[in-house]
Backbone as a chain_set.jsonl record, in Angstrom:
{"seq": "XXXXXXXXXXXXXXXXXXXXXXXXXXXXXXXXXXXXXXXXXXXXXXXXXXXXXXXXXXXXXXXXXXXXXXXXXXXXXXXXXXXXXXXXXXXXXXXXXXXXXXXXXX", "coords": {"N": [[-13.605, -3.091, -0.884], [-12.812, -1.213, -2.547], [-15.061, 0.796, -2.036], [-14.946, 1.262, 0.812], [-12.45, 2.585, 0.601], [-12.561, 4.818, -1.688], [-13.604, 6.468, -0.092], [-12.264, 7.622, 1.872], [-12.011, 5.916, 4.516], [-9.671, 4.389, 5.262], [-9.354, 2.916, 7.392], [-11.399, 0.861, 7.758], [-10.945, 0.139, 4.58], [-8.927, -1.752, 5.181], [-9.406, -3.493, 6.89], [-10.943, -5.014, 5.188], [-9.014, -5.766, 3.702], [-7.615, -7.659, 5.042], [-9.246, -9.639, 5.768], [-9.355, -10.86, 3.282], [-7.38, -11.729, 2.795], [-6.963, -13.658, 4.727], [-8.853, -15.248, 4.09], [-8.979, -18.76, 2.658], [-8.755, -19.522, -0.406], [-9.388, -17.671, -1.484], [-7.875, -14.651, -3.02], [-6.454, -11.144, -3.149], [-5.942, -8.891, -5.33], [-3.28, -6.663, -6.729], [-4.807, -4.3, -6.911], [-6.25, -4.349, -5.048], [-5.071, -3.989, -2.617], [-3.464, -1.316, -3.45], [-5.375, 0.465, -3.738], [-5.999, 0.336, -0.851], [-3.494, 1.126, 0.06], [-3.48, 3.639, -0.939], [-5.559, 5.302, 0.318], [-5.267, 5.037, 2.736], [-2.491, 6.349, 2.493], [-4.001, 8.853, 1.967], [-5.618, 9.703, 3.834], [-6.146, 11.642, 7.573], [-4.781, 10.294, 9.09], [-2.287, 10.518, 11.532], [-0.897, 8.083, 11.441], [-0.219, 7.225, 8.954], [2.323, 6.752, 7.157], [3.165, 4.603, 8.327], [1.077, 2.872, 8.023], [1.21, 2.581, 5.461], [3.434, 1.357, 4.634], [3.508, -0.96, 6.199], [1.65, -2.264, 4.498], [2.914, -2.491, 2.13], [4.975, -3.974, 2.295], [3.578, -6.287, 3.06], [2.385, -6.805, 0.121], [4.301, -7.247, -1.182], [5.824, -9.317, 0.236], [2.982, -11.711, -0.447], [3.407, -11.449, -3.224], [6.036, -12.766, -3.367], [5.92, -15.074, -2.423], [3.457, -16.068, -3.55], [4.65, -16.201, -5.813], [3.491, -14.449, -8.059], [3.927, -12.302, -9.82], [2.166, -10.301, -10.794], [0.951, -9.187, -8.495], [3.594, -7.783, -7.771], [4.482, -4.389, -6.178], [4.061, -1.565, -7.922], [5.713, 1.279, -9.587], [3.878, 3.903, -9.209], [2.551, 2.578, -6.65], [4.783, 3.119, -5.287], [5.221, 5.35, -5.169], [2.653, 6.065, -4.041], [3.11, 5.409, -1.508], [5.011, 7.167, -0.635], [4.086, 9.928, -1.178], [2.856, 9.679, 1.275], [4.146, 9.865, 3.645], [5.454, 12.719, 2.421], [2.77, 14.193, 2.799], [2.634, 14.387, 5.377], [4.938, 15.873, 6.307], [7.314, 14.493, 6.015], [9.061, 13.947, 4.686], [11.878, 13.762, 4.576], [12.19, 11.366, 6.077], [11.319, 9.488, 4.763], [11.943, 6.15, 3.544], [15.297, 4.906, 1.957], [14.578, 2.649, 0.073], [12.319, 3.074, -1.062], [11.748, 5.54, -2.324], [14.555, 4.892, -4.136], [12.686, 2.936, -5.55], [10.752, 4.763, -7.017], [12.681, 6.527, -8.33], [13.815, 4.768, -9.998], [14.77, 3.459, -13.272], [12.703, 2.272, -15.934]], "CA": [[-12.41, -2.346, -0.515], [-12.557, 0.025, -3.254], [-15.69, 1.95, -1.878], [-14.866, 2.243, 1.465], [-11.573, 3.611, 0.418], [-12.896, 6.18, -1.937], [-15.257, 7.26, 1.012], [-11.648, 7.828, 2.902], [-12.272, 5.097, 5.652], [-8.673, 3.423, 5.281], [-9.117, 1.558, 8.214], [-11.955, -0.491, 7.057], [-10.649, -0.931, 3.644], [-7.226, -2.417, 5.404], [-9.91, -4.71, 7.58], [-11.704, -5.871, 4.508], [-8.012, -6.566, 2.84], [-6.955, -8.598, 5.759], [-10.179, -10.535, 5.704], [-9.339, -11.385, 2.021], [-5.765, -12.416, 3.079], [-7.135, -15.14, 5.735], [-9.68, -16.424, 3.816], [-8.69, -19.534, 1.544], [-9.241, -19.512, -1.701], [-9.467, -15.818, -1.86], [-6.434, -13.715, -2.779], [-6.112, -9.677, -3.099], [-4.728, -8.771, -6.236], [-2.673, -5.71, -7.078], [-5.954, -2.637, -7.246], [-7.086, -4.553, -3.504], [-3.422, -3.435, -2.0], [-3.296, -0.313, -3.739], [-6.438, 1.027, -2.842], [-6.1, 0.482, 0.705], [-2.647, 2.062, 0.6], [-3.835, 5.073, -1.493], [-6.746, 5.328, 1.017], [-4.138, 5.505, 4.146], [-1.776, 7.71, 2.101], [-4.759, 10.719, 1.81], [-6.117, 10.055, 5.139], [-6.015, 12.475, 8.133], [-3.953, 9.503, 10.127], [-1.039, 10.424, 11.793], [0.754, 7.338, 11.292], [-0.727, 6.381, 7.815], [3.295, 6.301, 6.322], [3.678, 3.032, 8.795], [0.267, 1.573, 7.536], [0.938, 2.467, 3.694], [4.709, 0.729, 4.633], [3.258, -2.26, 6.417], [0.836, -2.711, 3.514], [3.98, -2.452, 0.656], [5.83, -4.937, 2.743], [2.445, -7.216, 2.876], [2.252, -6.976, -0.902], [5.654, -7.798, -1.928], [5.951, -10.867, 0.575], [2.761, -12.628, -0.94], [4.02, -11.859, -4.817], [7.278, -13.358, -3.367], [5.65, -16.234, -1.468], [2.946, -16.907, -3.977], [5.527, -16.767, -7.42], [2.866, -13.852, -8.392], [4.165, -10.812, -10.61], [1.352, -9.227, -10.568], [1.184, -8.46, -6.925], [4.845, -6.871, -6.737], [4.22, -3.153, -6.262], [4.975, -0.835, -9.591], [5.792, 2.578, -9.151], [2.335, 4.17, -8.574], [2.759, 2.15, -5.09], [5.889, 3.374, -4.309], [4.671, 7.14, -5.485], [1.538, 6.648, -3.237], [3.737, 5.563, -0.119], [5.673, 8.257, -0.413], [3.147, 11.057, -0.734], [1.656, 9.323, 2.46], [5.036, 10.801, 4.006], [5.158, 13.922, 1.954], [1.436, 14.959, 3.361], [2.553, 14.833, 6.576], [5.941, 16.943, 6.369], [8.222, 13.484, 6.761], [9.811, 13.954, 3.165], [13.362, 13.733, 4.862], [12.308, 9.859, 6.606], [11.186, 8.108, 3.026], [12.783, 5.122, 3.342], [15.323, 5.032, 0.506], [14.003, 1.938, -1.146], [11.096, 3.971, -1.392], [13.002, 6.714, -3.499], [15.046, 3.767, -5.257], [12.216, 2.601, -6.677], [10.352, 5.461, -7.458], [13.809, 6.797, -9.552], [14.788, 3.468, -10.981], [14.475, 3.581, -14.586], [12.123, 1.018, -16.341]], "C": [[-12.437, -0.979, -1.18], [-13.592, 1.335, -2.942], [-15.432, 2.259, -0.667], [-13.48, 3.173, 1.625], [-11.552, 5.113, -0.73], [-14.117, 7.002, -1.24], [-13.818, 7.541, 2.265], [-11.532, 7.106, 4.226], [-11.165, 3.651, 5.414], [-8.359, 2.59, 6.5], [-10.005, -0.156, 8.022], [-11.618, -0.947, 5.599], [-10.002, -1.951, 3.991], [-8.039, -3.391, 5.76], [-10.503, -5.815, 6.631], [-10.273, -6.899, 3.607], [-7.99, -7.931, 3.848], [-7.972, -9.697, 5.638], [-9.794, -11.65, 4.939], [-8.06, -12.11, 2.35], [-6.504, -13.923, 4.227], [-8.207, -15.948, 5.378], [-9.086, -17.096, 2.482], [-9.336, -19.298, 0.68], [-9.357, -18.268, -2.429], [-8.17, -15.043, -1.927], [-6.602, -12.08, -3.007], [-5.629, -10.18, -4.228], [-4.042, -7.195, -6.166], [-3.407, -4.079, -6.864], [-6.269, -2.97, -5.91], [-5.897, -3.664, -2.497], [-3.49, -1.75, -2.42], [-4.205, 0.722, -3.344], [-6.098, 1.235, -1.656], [-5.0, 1.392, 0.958], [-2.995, 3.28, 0.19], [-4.637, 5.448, -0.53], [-5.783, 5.704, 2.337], [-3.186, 6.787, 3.515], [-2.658, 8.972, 1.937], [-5.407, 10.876, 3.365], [-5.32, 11.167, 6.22], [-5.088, 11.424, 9.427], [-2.8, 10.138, 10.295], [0.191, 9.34, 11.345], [0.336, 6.321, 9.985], [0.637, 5.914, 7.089], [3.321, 4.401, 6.68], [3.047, 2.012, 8.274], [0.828, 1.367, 5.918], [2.812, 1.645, 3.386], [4.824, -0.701, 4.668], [2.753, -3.283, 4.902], [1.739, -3.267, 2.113], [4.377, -3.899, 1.106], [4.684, -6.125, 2.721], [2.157, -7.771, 1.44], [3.204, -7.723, -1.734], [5.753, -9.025, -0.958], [4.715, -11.687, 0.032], [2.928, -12.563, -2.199], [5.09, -12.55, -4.822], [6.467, -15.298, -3.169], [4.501, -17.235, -2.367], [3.162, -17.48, -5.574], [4.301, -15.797, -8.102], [3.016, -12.737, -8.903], [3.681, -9.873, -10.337], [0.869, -8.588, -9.272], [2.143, -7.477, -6.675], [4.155, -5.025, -7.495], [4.876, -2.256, -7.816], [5.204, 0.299, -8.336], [5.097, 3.479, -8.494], [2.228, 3.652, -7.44], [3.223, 3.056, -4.774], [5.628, 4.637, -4.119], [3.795, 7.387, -4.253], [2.306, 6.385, -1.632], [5.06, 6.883, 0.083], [5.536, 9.464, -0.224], [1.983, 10.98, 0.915], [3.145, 10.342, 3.286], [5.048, 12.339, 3.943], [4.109, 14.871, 2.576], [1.605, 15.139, 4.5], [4.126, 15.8, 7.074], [6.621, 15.985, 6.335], [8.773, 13.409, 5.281], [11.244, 13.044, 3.272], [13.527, 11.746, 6.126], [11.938, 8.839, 5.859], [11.999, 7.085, 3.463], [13.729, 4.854, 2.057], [15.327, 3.482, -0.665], [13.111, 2.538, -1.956], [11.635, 4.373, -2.476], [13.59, 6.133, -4.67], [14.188, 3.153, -5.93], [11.332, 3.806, -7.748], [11.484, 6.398, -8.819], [14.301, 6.18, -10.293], [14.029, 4.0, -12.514], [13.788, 2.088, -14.989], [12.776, 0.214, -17.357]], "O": [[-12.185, 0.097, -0.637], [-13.352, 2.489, -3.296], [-15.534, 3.47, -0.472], [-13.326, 4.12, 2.397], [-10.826, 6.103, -0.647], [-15.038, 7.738, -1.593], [-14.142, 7.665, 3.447], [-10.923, 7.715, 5.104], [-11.466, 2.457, 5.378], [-7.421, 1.805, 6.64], [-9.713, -1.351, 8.067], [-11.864, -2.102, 5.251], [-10.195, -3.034, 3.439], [-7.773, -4.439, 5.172], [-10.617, -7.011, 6.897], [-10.309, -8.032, 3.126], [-8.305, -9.053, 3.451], [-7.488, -10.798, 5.375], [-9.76, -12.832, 5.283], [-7.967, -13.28, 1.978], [-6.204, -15.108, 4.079], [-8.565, -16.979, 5.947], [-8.761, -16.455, 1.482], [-10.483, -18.868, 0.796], [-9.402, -17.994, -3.628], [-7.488, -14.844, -0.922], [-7.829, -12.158, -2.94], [-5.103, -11.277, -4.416], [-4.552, -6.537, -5.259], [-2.805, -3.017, -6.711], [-6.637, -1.978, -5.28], [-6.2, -2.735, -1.748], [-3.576, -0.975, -1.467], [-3.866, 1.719, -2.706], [-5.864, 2.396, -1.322], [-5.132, 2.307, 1.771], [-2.816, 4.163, 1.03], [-4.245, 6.608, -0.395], [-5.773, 6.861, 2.757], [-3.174, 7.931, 3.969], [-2.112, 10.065, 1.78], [-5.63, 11.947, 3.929], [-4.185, 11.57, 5.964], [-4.825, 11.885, 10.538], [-2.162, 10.396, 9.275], [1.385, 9.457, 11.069], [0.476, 5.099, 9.934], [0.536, 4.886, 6.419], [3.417, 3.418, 5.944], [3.473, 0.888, 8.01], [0.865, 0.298, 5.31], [3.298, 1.445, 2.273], [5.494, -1.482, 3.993], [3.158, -4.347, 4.434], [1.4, -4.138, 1.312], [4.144, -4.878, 0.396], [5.163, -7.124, 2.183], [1.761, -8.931, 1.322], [3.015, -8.529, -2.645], [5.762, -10.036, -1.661], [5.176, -12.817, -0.126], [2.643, -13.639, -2.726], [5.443, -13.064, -5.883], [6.651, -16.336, -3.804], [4.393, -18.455, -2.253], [2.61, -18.334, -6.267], [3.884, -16.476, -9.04], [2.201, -11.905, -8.504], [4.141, -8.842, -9.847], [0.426, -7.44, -9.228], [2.018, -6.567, -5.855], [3.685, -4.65, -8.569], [5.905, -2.43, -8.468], [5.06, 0.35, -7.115], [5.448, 3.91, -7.396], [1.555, 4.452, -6.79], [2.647, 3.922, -4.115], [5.761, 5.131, -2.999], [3.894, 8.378, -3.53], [2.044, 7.143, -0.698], [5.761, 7.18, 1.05], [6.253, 10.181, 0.473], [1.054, 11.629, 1.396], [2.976, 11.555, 3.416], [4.797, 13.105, 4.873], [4.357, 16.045, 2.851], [0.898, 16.001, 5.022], [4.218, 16.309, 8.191], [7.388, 16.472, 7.166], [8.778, 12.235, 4.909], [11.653, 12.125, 2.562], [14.508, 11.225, 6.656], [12.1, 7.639, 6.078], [13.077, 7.544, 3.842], [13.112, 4.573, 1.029], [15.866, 3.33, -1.761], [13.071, 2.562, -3.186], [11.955, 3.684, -3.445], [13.402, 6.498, -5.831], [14.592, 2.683, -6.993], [11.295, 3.721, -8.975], [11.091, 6.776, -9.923], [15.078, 6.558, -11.17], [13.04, 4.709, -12.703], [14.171, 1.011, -14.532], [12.282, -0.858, -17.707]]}, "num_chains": 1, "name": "protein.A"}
């Protein structure tokens, strides 16, 4: 995941996540997720906010689903889905969870 997303090719990292998601025994942790969204948030995609949205929402239902901490997104997520916005002029459609977490206090 992690090289073909620092080679910019956030569609095959996302394919190699999903892989990891449907095969038993195998889970993603926390740097597999993040990657891929960081990797969609710098890309030249048009609609990388939706993937680096889908991907948040993918992350936080299996830390919910598998009682896993270390899955739920920190800040540094929420930062990188938000500059996936930002890069493309969409500042003013953040979602404001987005925002809410990125301002919450620790």
């Amino acid at each position: 995941i992690d090289a073909f997303a620092r080679r910019g090719r956030a569609q095959e990292a996302e394919r190699m996540l999903r892989v990891m998601l449907s095969t038993p025994g195998v889970e993603p942790n926390s740097v597999s997720f993040s990657s891929v969204i960081n990797a969609w948030s710098k890309s030249d995609a048009s609609d990388a906010p939706s993937h680096c949205r889908r991907l948040l929402s993918d992350m936080k239902e299996l830390a919910w689903t598998t009682n896993n901490n270390g899955l739920k997104p920190n800040k540094i997520v929420y930062q990188t889905v938000f500059d996936a916005y930002e890069r493309r002029g969409l500042g003013d459609e953040v979602p404001k969870e987005i925002l809410q977490q990125i301002t919450q206090k620790e």
